[in-house]
C-alpha angles and dihedrals in degrees: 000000000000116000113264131195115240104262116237099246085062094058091044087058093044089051083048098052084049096050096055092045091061091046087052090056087250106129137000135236084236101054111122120235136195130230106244113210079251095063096041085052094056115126129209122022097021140164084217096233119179132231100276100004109131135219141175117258084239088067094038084061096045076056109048092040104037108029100033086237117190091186093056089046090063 
């Protein structure tokens, strides 16, 4: 199989399920998440987030919207 970016529209559904989790209650913009090996392995428009560094889901949004990040999409 030959490596493939994450598509737009994935990042746009995973920005969705994460929308309805905070509005469940679910989850917080302020929740703290850690980087996996496979983030900080992520190729093309990336954050450039490494293996165990943390950010708030607030900043993993900004990400994911705004940047096109295919780190903060992992």
């Amino acid at each position: 199989f030959a490596a493939r970016h994450l598509a737009s529209m994935t990042k746009v559904m995973t920005a969705y399920l994460v929308f309805e989790a905070l509005e469940r209650g679910e989850i917080t913009r302020d929740q703290m998440l850690t980087a996996s090996p496979a983030v900080a392995r992520q190729t093309g428009m990336r954050y450039g987030l490494r293996n165990g560094q943390q950010i708030s889901l607030d900043e993993a949004l900004h990400c994911l919207i705004a940047m096109s990040g295919n780190d903060c999409a992992v």
